[in-house]
Backbone as a chain_set.jsonl record, in Angstrom:
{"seq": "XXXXXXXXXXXXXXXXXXXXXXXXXXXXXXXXXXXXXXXXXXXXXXXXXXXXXXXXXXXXXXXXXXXXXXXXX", "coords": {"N": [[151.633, 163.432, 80.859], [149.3, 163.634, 78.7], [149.1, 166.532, 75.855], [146.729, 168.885, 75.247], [144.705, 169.448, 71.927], [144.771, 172.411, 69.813], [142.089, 172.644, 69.208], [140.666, 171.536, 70.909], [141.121, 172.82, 73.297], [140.214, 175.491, 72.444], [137.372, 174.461, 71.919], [136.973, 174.005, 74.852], [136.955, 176.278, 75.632], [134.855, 177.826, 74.436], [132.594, 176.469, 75.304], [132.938, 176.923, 78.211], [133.135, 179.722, 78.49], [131.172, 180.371, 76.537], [131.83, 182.211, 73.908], [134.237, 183.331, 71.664], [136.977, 185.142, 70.174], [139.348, 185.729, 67.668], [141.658, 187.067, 68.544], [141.88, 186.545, 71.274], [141.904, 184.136, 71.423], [144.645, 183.461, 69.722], [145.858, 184.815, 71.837], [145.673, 183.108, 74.266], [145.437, 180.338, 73.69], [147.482, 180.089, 71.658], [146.481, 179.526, 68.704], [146.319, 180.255, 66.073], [144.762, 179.813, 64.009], [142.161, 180.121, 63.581], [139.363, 180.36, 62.498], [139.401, 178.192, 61.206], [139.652, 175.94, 62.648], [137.047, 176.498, 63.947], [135.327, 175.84, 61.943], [135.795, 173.401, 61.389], [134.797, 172.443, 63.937], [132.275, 172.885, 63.803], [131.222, 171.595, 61.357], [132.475, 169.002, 61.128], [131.692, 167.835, 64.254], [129.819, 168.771, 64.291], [128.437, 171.281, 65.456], [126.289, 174.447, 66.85], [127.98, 176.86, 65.831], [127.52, 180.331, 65.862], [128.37, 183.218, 63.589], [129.344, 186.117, 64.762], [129.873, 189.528, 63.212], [131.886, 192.153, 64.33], [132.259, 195.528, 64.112], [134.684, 197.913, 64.454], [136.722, 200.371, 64.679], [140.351, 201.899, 64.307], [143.083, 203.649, 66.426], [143.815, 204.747, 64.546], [141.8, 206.092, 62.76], [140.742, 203.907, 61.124], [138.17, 201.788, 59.697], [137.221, 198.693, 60.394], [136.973, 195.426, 60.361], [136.183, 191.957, 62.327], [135.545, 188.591, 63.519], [133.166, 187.229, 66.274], [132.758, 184.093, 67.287], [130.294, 182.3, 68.615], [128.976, 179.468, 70.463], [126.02, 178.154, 70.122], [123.476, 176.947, 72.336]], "CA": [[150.407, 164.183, 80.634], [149.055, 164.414, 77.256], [148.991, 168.043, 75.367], [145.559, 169.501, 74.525], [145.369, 170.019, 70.671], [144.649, 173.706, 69.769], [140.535, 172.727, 69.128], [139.92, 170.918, 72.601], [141.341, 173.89, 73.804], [138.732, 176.405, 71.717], [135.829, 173.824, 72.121], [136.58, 173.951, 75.844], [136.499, 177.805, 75.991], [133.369, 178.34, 74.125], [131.596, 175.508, 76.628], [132.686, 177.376, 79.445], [132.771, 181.605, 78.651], [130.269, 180.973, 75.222], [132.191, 182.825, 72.619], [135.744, 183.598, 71.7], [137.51, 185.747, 68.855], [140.524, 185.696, 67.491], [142.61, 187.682, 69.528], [141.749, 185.437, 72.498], [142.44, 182.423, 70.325], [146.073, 183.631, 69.483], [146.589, 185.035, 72.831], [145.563, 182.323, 75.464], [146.217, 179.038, 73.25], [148.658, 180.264, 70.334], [145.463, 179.247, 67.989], [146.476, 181.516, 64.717], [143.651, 179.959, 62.753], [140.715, 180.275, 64.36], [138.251, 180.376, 61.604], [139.744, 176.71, 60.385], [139.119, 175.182, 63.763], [135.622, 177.041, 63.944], [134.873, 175.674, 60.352], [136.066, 172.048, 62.107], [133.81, 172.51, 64.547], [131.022, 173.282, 63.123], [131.568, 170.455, 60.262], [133.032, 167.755, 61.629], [131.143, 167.998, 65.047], [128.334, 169.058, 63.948], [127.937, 172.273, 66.517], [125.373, 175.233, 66.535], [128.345, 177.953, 66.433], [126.852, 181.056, 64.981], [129.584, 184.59, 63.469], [129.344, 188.132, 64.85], [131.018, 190.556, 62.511], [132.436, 193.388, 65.119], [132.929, 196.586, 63.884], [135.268, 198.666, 65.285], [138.0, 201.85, 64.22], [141.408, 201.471, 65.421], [143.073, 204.307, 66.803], [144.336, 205.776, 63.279], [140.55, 206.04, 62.302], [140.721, 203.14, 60.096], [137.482, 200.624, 59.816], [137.572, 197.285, 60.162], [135.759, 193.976, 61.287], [136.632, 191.292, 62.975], [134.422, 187.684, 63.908], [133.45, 186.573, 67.234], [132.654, 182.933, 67.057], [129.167, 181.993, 70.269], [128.406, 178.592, 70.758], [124.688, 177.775, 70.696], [123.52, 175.444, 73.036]], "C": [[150.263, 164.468, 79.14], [148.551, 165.832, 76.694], [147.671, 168.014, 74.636], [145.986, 169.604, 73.213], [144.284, 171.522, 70.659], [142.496, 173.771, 69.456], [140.334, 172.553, 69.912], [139.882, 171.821, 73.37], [140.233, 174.924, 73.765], [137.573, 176.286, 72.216], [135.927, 174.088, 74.014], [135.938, 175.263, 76.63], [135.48, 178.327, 75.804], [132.162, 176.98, 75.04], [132.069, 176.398, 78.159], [132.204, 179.261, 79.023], [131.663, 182.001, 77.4], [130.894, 181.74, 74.124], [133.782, 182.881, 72.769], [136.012, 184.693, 70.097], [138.829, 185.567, 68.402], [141.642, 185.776, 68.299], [142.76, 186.806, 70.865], [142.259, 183.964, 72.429], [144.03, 182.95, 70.573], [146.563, 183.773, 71.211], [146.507, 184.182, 74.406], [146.012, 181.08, 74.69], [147.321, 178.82, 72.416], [147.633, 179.626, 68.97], [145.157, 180.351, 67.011], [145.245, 181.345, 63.972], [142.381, 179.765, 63.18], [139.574, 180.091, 63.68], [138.548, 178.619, 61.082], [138.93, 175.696, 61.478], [137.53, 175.314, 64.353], [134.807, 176.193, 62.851], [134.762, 173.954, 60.736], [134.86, 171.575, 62.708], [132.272, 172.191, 64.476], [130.826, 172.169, 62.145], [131.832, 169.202, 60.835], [131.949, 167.068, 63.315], [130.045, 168.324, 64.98], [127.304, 170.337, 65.0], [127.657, 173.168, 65.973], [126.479, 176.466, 66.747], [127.89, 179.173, 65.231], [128.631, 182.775, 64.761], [128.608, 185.616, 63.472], [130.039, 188.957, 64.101], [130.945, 191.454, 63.646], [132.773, 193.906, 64.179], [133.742, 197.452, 64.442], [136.498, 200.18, 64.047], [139.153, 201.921, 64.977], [142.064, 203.146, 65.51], [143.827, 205.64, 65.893], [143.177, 206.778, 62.422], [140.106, 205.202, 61.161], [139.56, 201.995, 60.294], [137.773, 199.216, 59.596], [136.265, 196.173, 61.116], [136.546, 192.987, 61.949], [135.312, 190.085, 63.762], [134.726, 187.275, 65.51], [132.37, 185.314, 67.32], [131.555, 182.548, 68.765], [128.78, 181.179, 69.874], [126.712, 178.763, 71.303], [124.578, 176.763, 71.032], [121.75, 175.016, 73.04]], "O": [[150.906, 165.295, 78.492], [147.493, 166.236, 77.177], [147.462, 167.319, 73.642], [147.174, 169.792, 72.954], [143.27, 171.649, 71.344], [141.815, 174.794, 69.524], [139.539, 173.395, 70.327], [138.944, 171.954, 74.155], [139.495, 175.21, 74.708], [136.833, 177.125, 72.729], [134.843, 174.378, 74.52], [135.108, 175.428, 77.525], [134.977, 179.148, 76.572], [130.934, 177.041, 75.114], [131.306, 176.345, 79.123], [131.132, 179.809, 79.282], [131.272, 183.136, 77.129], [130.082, 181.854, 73.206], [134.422, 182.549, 73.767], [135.199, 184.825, 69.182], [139.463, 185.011, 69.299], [142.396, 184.877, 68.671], [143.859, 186.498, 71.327], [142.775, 183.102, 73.139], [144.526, 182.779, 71.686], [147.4, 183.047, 71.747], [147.108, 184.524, 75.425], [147.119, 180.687, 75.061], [147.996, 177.794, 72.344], [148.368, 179.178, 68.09], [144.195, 181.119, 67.006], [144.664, 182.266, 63.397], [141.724, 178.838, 62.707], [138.653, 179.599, 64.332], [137.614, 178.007, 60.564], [137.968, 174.956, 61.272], [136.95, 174.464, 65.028], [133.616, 175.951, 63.047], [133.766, 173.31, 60.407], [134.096, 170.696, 62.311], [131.475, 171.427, 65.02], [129.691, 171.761, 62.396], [130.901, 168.398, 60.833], [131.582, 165.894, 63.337], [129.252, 168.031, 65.875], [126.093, 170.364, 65.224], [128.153, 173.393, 64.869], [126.201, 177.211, 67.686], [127.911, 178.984, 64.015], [129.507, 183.094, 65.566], [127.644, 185.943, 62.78], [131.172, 189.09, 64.564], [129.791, 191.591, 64.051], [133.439, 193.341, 63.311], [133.069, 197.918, 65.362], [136.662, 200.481, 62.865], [139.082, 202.002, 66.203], [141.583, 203.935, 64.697], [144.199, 206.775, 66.189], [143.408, 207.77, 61.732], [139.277, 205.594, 60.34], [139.91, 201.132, 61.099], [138.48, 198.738, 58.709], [135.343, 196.197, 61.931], [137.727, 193.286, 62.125], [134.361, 190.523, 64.41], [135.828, 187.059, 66.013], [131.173, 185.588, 67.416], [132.101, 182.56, 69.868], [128.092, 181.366, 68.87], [126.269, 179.242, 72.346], [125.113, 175.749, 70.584], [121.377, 173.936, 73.498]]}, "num_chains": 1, "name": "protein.A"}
């Protein structure tokens, strides 16, 4: 059986659930660079994926952002 590489993986997730972020990246495929393979994507492939900045405050009260990467179709 041949091994998915860490984009087929990505590209398959945002064709089925529409978006992904980081955290989802690292923690379902082991896909540390997420923005590289997005950047791939998008470039190489030539796909409509558009960035969400999230804001959020983590539980120290510290701001921060964070992208979530939605396939347009």
């Amino acid at each position: 059986m041949k091994n998915k590489t860490k984009t087929s993986l990505v590209l398959s997730h945002l064709n089925r659930y529409g978006s992904i972020t980081s955290w989802k990246a690292i923690e379902s495929y082991g896909a540390t660079r997420l923005s590289s393979i997005i950047h791939s994507l998008k470039h190489k492939r030539e796909l409509n994926i558009k960035t969400h900045k999230i804001e959020f405050v983590d539980k120290f009260g510290n701001k921060g952002t964070y992208a979530k990467y939605q396939l347009v179709k």
